[in-house]
C-alpha positions as CSV (number, residue, x, y, z in Angstrom):
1,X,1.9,-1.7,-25.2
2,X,0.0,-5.0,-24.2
3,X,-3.1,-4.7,-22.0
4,X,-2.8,-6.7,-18.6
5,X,-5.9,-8.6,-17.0
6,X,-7.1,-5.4,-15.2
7,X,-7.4,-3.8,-18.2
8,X,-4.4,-1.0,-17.8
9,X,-1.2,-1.4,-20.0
10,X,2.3,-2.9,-19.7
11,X,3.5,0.6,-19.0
12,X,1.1,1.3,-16.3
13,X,1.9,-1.8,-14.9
14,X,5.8,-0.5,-14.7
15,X,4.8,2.8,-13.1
16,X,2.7,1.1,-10.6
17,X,5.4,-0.9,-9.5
18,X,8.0,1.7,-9.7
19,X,6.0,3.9,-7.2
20,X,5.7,0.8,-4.5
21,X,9.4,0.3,-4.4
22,X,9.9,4.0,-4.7
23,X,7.5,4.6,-1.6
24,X,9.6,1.6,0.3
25,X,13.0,3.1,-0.5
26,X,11.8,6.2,1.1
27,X,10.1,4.2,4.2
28,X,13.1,2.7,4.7
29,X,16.0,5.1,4.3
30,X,13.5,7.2,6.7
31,X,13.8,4.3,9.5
32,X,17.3,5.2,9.8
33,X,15.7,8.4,12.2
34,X,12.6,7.0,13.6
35,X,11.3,3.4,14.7
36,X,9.6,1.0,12.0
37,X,7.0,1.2,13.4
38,X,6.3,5.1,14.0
39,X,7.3,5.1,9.9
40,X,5.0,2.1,9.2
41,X,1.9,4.3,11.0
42,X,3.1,7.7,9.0
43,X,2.8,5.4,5.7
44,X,-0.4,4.2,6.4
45,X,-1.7,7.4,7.0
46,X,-0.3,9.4,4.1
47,X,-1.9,6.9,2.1
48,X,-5.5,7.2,3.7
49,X,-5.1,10.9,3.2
50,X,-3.8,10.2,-0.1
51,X,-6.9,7.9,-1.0
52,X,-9.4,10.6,0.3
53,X,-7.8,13.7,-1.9
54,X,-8.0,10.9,-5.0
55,X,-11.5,10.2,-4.2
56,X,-12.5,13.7,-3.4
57,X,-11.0,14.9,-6.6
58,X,-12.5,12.6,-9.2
59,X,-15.9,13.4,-7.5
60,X,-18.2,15.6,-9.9
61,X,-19.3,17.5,-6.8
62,X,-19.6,17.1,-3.1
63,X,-22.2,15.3,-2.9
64,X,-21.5,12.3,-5.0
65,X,-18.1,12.5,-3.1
66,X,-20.8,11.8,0.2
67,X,-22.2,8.8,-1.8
68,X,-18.9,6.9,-2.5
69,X,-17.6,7.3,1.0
70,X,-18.7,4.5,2.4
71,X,-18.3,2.1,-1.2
72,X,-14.9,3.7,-1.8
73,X,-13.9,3.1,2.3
74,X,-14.9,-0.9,2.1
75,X,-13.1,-1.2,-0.9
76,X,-9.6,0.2,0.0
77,X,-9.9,-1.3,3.0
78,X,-10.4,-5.1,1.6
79,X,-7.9,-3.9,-0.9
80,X,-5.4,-3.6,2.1
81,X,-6.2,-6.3,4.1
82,X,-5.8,-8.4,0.5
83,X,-2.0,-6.9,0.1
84,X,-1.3,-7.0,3.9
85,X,-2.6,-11.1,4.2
86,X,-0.4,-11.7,0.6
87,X,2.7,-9.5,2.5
88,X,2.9,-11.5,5.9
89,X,2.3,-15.0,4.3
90,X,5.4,-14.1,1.9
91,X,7.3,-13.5,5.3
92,X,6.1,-16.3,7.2
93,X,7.3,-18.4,4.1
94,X,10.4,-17.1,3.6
95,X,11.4,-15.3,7.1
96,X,15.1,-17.0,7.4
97,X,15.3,-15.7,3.7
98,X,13.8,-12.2,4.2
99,X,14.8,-11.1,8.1
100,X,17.4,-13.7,8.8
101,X,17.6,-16.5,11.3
102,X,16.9,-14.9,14.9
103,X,17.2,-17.3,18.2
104,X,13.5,-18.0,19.9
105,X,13.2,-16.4,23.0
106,X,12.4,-18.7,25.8
């Protein structure tokens, strides 16, 4: 396997990636019962909760787990916003492409 710039390998590369579409597959087959945006707000938070319990459990102990709180916190959260700015300007470029070509409402 070849490494890739963040130091992981080609195959951890294909699992990563196999896991986002995976996780949107399942977001939106479950938007056939419930709003986007009530799915959208479930995601989001199964993935904080997720991102505590990984945190929590490579912790040595509870107290180092108090330590990287804060760290940990800022650094999800600008990885987010980083995916989230790349996502929308991906949609704003390519809307007509990606949601389809809807009348403006005067």
């Amino acid at each position: 396997m070849s490494d890739v710039n963040d130091g992981s390998t080609a195959n951890d590369e294909d699992i990563y990636w196999g896991q986002v579409e995976a996780f949107i597959s399942q977001a939106n087959d479950a938007c056939d019962a419930a709003d986007p945006g009530i799915v959208a707000a479930a995601l989001l938070n199964a993935a904080a909760r997720f991102n505590a319990f990984v945190v929590a459990h490579s912790s040595l102990d509870k107290n180092e787990f108090a330590e990287d709180v804060e760290g940990t916190t800022n650094y999800l959260t600008g990885r987010f916003r980083d995916h989230l700015k790349e996502h929308m300007d991906d949609y704003r470029e390519n809307y007509t492409a990606l949601i389809g070509n809807r009348e403006s409402a005067d």
